[in-house]
N, C-alpha and C positions, 0 to 999 in steps of 0.2 A: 411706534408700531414695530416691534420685533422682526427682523428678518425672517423669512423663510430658510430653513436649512437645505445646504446642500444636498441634494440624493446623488449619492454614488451608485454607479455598473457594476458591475462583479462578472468578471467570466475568469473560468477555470481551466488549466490549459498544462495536460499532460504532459513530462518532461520524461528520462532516462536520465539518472544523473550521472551526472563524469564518477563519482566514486559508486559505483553501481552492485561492489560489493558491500556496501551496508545496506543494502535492499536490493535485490536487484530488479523489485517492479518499479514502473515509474511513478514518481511523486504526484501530486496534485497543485499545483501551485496559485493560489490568488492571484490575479491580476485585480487591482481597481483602478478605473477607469482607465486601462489598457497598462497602466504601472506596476511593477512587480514591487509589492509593498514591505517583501518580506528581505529584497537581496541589502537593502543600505543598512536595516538593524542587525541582522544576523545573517554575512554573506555565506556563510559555511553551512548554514543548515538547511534541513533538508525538511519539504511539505510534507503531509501524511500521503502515506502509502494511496495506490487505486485500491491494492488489497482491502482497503480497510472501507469502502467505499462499494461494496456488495450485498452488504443485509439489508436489514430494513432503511427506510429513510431515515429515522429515530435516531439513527447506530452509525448513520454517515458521521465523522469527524467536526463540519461546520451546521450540522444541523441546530435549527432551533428548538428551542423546550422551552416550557410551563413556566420555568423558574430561568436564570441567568446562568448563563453555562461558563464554567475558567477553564478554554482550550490551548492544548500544547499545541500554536499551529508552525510550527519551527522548529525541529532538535538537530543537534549537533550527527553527527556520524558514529559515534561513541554511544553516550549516552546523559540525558539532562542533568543527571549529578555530577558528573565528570566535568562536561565543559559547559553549561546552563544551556536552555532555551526562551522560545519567545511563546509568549502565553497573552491572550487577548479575552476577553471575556463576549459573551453573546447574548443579545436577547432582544427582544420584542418589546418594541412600544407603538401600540397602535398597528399604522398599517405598514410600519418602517422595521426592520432590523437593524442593531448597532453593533457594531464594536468598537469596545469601548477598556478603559482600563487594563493598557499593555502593559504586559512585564518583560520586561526581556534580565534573564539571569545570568547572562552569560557572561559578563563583566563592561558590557559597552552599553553606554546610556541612551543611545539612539532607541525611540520608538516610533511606531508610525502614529498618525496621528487617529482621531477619532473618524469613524468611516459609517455613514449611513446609508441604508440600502431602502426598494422598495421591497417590501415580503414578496410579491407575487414574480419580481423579474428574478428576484435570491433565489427562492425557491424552485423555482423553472432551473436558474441556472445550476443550482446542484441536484438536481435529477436527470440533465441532460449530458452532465460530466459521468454521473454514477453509469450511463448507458454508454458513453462513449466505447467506440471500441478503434477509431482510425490511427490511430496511434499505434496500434498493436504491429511488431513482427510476427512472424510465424513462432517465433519460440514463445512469446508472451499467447498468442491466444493458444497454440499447444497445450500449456502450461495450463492455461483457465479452463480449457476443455475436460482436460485429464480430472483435475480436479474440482471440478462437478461431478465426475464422472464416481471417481472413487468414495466423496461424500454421499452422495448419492445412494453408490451399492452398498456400502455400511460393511466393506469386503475387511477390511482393518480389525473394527468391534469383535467381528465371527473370531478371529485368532486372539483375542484378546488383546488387543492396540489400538493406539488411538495415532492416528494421523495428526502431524505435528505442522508441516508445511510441503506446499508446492511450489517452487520456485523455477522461471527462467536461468539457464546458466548461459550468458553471455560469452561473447571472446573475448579475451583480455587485448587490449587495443597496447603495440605496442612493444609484443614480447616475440618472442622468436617462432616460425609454427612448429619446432619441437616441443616448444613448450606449452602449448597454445592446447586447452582441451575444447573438441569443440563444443560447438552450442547444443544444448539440448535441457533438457529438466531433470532438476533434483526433486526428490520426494522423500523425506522425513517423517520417521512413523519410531513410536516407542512400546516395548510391551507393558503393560499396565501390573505393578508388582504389589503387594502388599505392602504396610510398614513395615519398615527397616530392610525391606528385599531391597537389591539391586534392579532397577530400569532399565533392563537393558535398551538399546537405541539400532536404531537401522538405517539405512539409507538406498534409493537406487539412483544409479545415476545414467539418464537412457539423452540416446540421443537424440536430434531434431533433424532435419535435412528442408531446404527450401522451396525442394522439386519434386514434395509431393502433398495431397491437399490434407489443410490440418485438421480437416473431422477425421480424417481417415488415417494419422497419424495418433490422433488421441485414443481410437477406436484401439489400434492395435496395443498402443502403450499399455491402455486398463486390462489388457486380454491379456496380455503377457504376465502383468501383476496375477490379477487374479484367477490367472492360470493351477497357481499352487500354494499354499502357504507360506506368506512372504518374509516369515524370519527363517526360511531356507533360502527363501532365493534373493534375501536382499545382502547388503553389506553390509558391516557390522559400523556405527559411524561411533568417532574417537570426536 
């Protein structure tokens, strides 16, 4: 009589990473059964974004599908052609999720082993990572307020731009405070050129403060933006 397989836990557990200028949201990291299964194959790299962890459930990162999925659930700080990453495959049998078929690129043969879940704890548990929000500083929910705020008004489109990204600007832990910009949010926005035009590129860069409340910071931030047409009032980004 064939054994029964092991069911592994899955919980998901928001990090800041030490190099937090390759993203500066935080990662999403696997734990299985309380094990970080990604630090012994690939200690350098880094979980998918929460960014990425916003749309639909379909379009989460470790979601399941129809058919077997091959995710990058590990990349370098660079980038997967540069220095490889770890790639796992996912899918559905029965009432279990697997993964299964690791690659790791990166030049080290270490991979994690084969990891089975139940669908319904899996499932739970990446819906309940995708709503997390305890993790967040004021500059991170800042940052996710604004921009909802600015997807939302569609304030970009009207001038002819598409909105590139919102990000936390963190402190640089370490540097002198003359050198030190403080924390607040980047917003990336480009104007939308024809072929062969030039794109031009924009940038603002606003600040954050921790002593006052961040609906009310976000409020003013999107007010300020779409106060005027914002390839005048942003900066030109190099």
């Amino acid at each position: 009589m064939a054994p029964h397989p092991t069911i592994s836990t899955l919980t998901l557990q928001h990090r800041i990473p030490d190099d937090w200028a390759a993203d500066p949201w935080a990662e999403v990291r696997p734990l299985v059964d309380g094990v970080d299964v990604l630090r012994a194959a690939h200690p350098e790299g880094l979980a998918p974004s929460c960014a990425y962890w916003r749309g639909p459930a379909e379009s989460w990162p470790l979601a399941v599908a129809q058919e077997p999925r091959r995710v990058m659930i590990s990349e370098p700080t660079c980038t997967a052609g540069c220095c490889g990453a770890l790639y796992v495959t996912i899918r559905r049998e029965g009432d279990h999720v697997l993964w299964e078929s690791w690659e790791n690129t990166s030049g080290t043969a270490a991979v994690p082993p084969e990891h089975r879940f139940d669908s319904a704890q899996y499932e739970a548990e990446l819906a309940r990572a995708a709503s997390d929000r305890s993790w967040e500083e004021p500059v991170d929910t800042v940052a996710r307020l604004l921009e909802e705020r600015l997807v939302d008004s569609g304030w970009f489109e009207r001038w002819g731009c598409v909105l590139t990204s919102v990000s936390p600007r963190r402190e640089e832990p370490g540097l002198p405070e003359e050198l030190t910009s403080p924390e607040g949010v980047d917003v990336h926005f480009h104007q939308v050129g024809g072929p062969g035009e030039r794109m031009d590129r924009y940038q603002y860069e606003l600040i954050v403060t921790g002593d006052h409340p961040v609906e009310e910071q976000a409020r003013r931030l999107a007010a300020q933006i779409m106060a005027d047409d914002p390839r005048k009032t942003a900066g030109v980004s190099h």
